[in-house]
C-alpha positions in Angstrom: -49.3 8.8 11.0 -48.1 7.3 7.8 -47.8 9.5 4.3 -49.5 7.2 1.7 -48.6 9.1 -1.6 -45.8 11.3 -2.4 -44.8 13.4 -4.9 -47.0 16.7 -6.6 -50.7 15.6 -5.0 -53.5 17.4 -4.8 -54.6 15.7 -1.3 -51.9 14.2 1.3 -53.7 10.5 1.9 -52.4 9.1 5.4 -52.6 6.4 7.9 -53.5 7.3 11.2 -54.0 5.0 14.0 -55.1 6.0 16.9 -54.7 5.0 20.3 -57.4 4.7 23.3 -58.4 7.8 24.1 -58.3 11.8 23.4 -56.0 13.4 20.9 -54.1 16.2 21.1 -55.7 18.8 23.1 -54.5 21.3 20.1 -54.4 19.9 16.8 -52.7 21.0 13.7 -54.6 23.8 12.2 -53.6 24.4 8.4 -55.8 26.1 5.3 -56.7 22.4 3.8 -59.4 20.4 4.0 -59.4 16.3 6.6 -61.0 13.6 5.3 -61.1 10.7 7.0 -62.6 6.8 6.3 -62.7 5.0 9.1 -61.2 1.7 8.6 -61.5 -0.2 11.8 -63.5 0.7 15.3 -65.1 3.7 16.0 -63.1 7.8 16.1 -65.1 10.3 17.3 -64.5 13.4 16.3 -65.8 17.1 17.8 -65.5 20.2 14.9 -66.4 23.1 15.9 -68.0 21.7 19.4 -70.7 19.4 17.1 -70.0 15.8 17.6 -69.6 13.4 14.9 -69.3 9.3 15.4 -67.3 7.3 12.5 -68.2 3.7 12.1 -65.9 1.3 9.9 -67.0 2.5 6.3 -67.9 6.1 7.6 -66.2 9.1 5.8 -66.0 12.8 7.2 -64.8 16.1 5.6 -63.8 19.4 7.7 -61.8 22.3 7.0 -58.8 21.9 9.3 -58.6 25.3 10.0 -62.1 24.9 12.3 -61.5 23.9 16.0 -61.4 20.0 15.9 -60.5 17.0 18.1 -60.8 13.1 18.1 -61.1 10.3 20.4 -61.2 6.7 20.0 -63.6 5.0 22.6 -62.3 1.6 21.8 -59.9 -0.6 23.6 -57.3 -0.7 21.3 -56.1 1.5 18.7 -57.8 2.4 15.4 -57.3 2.7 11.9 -58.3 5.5 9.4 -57.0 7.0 6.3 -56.9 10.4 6.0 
């Protein structure tokens, strides 16, 4: 994860890339809002136990604080900003 802007922001824009498989079984849960674009590959990502699939130009917005995961079915790793 990369920090893309610093200073007195409203949002905190990252890189993330992803490697093959499942994230962290327990993810950081925090009062703000994710947002990701996927940039290149597929993520998948489970909120609240509904499953959403990101496709290189798809976006996606959660509230953090609901029970999420992601996984990357590729064979390398991914990018997204978030």
């Amino acid at each position: 994860m990369e920090l893309l802007a610093w200073g007195n922001t409203v949002m905190e824009p990252h890189l993330f890339l992803f490697l093959r498989g499942p994230a962290a079984v327990n993810p950081i849960l925090t009062k703000a809002r994710n947002f990701f674009t996927s940039c290149v590959g597929e993520l998948h990502i489970s909120v609240a136990e509904v499953e959403y699939h990101l496709k290189p130009g798809d976006s996606f917005l959660f509230e953090s604080a609901t029970a999420h995961r992601w996984f990357n079915p590729g064979r390398t790793r991914l990018g997204c900003c978030g």
